[in-house]
Rosetta silent file (secondary structure, phi, psi, omega in degrees, C-alpha in Angstrom):
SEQUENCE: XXXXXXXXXXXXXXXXXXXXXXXXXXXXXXXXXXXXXXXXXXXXXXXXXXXXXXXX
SCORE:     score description
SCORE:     0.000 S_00000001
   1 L     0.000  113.836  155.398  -14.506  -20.647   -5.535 S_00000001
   2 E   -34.585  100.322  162.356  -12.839  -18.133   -3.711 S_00000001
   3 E  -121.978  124.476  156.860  -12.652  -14.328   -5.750 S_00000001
   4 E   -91.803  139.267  159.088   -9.876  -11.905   -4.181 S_00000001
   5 E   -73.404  166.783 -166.643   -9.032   -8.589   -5.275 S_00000001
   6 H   -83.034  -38.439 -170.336   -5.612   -8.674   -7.268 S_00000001
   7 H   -53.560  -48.672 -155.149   -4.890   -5.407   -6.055 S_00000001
   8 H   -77.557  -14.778 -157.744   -5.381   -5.532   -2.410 S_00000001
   9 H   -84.023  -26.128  175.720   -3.594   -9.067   -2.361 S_00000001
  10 H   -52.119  -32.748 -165.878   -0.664   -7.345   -4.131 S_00000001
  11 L   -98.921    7.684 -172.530   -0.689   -4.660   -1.348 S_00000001
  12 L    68.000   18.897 -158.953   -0.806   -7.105    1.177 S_00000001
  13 L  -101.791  148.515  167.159   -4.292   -5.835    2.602 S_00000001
  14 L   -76.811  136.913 -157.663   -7.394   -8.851    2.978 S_00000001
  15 L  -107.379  -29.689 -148.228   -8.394   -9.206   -0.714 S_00000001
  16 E   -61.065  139.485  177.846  -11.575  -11.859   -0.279 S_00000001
  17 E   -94.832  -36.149  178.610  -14.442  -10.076   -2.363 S_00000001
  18 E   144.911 -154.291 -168.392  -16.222  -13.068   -1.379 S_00000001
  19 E  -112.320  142.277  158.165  -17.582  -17.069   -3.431 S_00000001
  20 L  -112.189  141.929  173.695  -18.829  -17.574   -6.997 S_00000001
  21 L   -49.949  145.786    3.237  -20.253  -20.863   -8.023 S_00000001
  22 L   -80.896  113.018  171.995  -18.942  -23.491   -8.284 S_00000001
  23 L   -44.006  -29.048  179.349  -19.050  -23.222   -4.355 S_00000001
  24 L  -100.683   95.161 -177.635  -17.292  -26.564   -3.505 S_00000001
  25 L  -170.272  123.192  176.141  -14.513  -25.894   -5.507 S_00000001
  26 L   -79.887   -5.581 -178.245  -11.252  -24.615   -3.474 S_00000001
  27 L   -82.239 -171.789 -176.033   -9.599  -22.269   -6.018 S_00000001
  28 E  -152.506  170.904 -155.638   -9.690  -18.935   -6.290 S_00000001
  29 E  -154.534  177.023 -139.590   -9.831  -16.292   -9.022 S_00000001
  30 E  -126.009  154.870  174.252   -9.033  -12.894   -9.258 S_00000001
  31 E  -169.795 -175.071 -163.888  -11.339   -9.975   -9.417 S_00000001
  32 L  -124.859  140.723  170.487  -11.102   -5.872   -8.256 S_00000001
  33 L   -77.708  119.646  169.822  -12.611   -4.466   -5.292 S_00000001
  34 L     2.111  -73.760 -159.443  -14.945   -1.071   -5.360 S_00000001
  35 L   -55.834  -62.338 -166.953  -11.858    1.303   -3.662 S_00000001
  36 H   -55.772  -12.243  178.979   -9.640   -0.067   -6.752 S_00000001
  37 H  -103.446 -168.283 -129.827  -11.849    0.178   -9.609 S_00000001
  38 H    51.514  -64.625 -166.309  -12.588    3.907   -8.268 S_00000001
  39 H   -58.033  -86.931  177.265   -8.382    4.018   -8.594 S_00000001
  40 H     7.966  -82.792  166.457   -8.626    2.302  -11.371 S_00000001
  41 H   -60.297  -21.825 -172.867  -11.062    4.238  -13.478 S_00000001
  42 H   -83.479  -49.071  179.013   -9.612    7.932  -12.130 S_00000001
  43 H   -50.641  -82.085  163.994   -6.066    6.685  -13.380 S_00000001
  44 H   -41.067   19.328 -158.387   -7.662    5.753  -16.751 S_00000001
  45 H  -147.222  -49.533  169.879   -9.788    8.975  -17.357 S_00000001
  46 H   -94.727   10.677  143.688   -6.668   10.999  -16.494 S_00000001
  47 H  -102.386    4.550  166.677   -4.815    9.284  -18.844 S_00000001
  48 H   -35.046  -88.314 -140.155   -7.561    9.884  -21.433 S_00000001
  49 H   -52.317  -45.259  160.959   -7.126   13.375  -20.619 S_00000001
  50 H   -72.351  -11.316 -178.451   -3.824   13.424  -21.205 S_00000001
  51 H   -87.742  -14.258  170.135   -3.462   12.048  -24.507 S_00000001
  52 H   -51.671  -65.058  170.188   -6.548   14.538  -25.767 S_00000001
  53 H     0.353  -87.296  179.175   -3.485   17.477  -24.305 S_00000001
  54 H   -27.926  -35.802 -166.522   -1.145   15.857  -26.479 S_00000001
  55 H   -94.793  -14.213  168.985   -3.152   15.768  -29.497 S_00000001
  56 L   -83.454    0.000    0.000   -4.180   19.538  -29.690 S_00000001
């Protein structure tokens, strides 16, 4: 099985993170690359931050 990131495939960039078992098996499944959970997590931390703002 094929795992791509969702992200990169969205952005049109090569996605393959690389194979998970079952290996002969042709599908593929979705999963996030390093650079995107980096995005990923900074995007989520500053919206933390903003709803703490809000809340004082």
């Amino acid at each position: 099985m094929t795992v791509v990131c969702a992200w990169c495939q969205r952005l049109g960039r090569p996605a393959v993170l690389g194979q998970k078992e079952p290996l002969d098996m042709a599908d593929i499944t979705h999963g996030i690359c390093d650079e995107h959970v980096l995005i990923w997590r900074a995007e989520v931390q500053q919206s933390l931050v903003g709803q703490a703002n809000r809340t004082v």
